[in-house]
N, C-alpha and C positions, 0 to 999 in steps of 0.2 A: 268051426264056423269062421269065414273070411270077417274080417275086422273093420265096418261100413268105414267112410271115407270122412274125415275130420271134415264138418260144417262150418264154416266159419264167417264171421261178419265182422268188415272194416265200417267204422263211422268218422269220415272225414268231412271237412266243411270244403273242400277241392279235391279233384285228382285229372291226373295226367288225361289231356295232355296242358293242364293250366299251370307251364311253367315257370308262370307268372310271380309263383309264390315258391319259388324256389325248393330248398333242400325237403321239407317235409312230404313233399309233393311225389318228388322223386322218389324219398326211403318206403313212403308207404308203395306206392305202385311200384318199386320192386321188388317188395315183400309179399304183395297178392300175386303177385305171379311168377315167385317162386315158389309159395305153399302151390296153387294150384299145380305146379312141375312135382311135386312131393307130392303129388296123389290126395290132395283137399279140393273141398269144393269150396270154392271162394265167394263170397258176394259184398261189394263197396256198394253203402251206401252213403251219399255224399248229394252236393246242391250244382246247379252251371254256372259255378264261379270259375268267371277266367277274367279278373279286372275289373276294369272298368266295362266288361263285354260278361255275356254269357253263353256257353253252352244251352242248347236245346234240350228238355225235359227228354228223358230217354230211357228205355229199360232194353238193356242188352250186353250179350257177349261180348268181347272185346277178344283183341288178336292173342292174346295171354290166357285167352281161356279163363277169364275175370269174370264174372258177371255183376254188370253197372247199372245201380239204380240212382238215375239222378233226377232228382226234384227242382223247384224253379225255389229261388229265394225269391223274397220279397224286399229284403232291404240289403245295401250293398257291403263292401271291403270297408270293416273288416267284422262285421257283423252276423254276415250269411244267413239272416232269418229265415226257416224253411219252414210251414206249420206243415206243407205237407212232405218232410222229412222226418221231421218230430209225427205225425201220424202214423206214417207208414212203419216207422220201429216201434211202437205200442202194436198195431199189429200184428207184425214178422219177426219180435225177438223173441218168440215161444223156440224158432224153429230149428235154432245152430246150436252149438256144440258152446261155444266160443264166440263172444265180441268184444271187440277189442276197438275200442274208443282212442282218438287222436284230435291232438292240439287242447286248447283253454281259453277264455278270454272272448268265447264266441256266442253267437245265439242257436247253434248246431251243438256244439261241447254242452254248455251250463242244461238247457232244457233236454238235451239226453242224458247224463248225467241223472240230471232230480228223476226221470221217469224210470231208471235204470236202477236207481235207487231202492222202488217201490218193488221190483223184483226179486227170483231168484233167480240165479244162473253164475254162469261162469263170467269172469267181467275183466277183462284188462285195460289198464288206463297209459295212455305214454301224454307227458305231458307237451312234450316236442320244445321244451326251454321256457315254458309260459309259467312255471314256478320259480325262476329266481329273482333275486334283489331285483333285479332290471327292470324286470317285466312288472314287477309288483311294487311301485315307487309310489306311491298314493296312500293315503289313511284308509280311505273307501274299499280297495281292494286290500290289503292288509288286514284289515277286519273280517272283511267275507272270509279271506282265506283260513282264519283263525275260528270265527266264529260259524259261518256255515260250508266251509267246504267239507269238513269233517263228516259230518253227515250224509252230504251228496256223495262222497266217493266212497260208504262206509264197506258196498260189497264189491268194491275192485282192487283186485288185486297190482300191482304197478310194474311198469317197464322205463329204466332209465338206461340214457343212451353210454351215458358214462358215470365212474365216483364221484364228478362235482354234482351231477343231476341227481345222483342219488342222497349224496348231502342237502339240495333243495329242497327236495320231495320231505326228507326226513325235520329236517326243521320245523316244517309245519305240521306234518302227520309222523309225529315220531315210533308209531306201532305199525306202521306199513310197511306190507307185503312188498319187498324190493325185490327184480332183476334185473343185472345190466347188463344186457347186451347190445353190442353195435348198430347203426344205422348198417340200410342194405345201400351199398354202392356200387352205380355201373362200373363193375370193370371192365377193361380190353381185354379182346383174347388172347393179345399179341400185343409187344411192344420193338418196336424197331432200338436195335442195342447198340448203333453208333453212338461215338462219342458226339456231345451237343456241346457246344462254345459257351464258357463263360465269361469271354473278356471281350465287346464290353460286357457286363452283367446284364441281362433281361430279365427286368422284372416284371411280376405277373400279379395280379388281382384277379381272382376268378370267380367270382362271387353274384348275389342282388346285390345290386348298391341300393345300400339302405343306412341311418342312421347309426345304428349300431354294429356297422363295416367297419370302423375306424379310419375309415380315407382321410379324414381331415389332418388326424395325427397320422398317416403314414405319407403323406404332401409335406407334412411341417416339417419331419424327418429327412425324408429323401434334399429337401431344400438345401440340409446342411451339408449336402455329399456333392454339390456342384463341379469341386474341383476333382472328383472321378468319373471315369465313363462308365456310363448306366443308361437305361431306357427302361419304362414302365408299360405295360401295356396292362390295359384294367377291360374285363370281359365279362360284360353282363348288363343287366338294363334296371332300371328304377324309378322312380317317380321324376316326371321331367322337370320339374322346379328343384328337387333337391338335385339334377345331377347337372342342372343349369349353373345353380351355385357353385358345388364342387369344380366346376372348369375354370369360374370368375378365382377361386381361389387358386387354383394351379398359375392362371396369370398373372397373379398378384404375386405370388412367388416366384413368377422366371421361369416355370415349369412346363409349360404347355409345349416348347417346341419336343421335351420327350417323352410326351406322353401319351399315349395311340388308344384312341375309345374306338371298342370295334361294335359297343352292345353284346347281345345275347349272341353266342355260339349253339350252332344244331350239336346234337351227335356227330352230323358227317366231320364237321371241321375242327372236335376237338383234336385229334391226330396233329393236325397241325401247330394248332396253336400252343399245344404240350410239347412237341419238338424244336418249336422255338423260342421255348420258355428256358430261363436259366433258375429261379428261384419265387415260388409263389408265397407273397406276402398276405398274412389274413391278420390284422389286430384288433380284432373284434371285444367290442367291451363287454361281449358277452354272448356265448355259445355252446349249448348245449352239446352239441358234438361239432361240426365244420364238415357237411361232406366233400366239399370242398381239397379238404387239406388230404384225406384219404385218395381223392380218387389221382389230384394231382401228385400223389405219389409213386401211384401204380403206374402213372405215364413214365415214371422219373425224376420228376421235378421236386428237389429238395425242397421246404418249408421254412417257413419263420413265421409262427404266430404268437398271439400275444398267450399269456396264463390265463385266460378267461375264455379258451374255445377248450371244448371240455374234448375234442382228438389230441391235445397238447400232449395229452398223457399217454399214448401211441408213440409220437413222437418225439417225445423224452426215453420212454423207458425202449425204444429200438433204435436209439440216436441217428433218427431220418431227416434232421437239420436244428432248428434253434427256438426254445422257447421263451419267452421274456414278458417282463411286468409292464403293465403300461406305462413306461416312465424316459419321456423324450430322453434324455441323454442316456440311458441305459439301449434304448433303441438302433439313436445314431452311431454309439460304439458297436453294437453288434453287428449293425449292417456295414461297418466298414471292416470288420474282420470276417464276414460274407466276401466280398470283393474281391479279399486276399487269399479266401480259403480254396483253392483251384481243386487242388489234390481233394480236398474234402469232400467238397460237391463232385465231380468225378465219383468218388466210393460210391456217395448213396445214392448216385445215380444208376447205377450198374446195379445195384443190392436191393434197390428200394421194392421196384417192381415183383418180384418173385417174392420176397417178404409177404406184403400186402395180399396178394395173390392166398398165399398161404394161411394168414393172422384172417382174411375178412370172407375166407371160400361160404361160396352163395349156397352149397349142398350142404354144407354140414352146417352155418347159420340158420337156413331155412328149419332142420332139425329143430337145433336148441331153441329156438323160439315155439316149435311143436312142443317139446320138450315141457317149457313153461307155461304152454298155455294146460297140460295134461296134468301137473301138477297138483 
């Protein structure tokens, strides 16, 4: 007898195309429409968060062969109140195979979660970085985490993006079900394999600007390389008061004649902006993975992030550029043996792309994530 087709259900508080909220957004709607490529029937349920805006309440297919159910929230970013998303999974979680639960810290996660709890079934939880130090800096959530999350998450099993995520997770629920496997990243299908200039140096931030991007300290840093030639360009968009500040501070430092705010890049235009990129900076004080640093790989584009973006450990152990502690002068020394290193960036420019290609393939990823949920 043929083997009925893996059911499955994403519960997100966004998805694509709200690429508003950056990498989680992305990993998950790559992931629904690769299983559905591997022969699953997929269905996201999720709220019309996109900002300060919303998507329209909708139930439908999508070009991925996804099927989207999105509910209206009631209260905004970064809270997604949905009561009738939280209804609608009390109704329809009899019916999959598998759900698989994304992000924390929200009113989508915590209230599916507790109802999720009351069940049986199959249950996977990724916390998408909403369990480390970072995210949990307060007595208030410190305590939940300790004293009621144990319970809410007692029948999920867990998905960590990397071993620091799996260290998070484990801290607070030291008996838990770990998997770590990678975020899903747009790859290209194609990289154009001229050699690309590094002198001057073009540097690259590819990211949300967000607080814990580390712009401030990679502005303070770059400050002290004046007397080398370099250019920064930073590609993404973020809340307009914080990235109003971040500019006041570029000026304050001398910086703003080199440094080119382009905002959000589509798809069509990352080709470009990756081939004229010489090294992507991320010093993030804290990342659970960076898809970021992965996909700027597959372009080419050698890395430098800090020890707190949990792809570091990709990038250390297939030496695809430079990892480092958040520690200004330990920064500024390594970014001026970046400058010098010609020959080097060369290698992993040339290596990088086919590596990642290889280490992150969408087929056999899509698998092992089958793999784990069948477990």
């Amino acid at each position: 007898m043929k083997k009925s087709p893996m059911n499955i259900l994403h519960l997100t508080p966004s998805y694509k195309p709200a690429w508003v909220y950056g990498g989680p957004t992305v990993s998950v709607s790559q992931l629904a429409a690769w299983q559905v490529k591997a022969g699953c029937r997929v269905t996201v349920l999720t709220t019309g968060a996109n900002g300060a805006g919303d998507f329209p309440v909708a139930d439908f297919v999508d070009d991925d062969g996804v099927r989207v159910i999105r509910k209206r929230r009631i209260t905004g970013d970064h809270t997604h109140f949905s009561p009738g998303l939280i209804w609608t999974l009390i109704r329809i979680s009899g019916q999959f195979d598998v759900i698989h639960l994304h992000s924390w810290w929200n009113l989508v996660a915590l209230p599916a979660a507790a109802v999720l709890s009351l069940k049986k079934g199959n249950f996977v939880f990724s916390p998408r970085g909403m369990f480390s130090t970072y995210t949990i800096s307060s007595r208030a959530r410190n305590w939940f985490h300790f004293n009621a999350a144990p319970a809410l998450l007692r029948r999920f099993r867990f998905h960590a993006t990397s071993r620091a995520e799996a260290s998070e997770i484990s801290r607070i629920l030291p008996n838990a079900s770990i998997r770590i496997l990678p975020n899903y990243i747009p790859l290209p299908d194609s990289v154009l394999k001229e050699n690309r200039g590094f002198s001057p140096m073009k540097f690259l931030f590819y990211s949300r600007i967000h607080d814990k991007k580390g712009l401030e300290l990679t502005f303070s840093c770059l400050a002290e390389l004046k007397d080398l030639p370099w250019n920064l360009t930073i590609a993404g968009d973020g809340e307009p008061d914080y990235c109003a500040r971040l500019k006041d501070l570029a000026a304050s430092l001398g910086l703003s004649g080199r440094i080119t705010w382009t905002g959000f890049i589509s798809a069509e235009g990352k080709q470009d902006l990756f081939m004229n990129s010489g090294v992507m900076i991320l010093l993030s004080k804290n990342e659970n993975f960076g898809n970021s640093v992965i996909e700027s790989l597959a372009f080419g584009v050698p890395v430098l992030v800090s020890d707190q973006v949990g792809a570091g450990e990709w990038v250390s152990g297939s030496n695809w550029g430079w990892v480092v502690p958040l520690e200004k002068d330990k920064i500024v020394e390594t970014l001026r043996d970046i400058i010098s290193s010609e020959a080097a960036l060369h290698l992993i420019s040339q290596r990088a792309p086919a590596e990642v290609q290889a280490q992150f393939n969408s087929t056999r990823l899509a698998q092992d994530y089958l793999d784990f949920y069948s477990e």
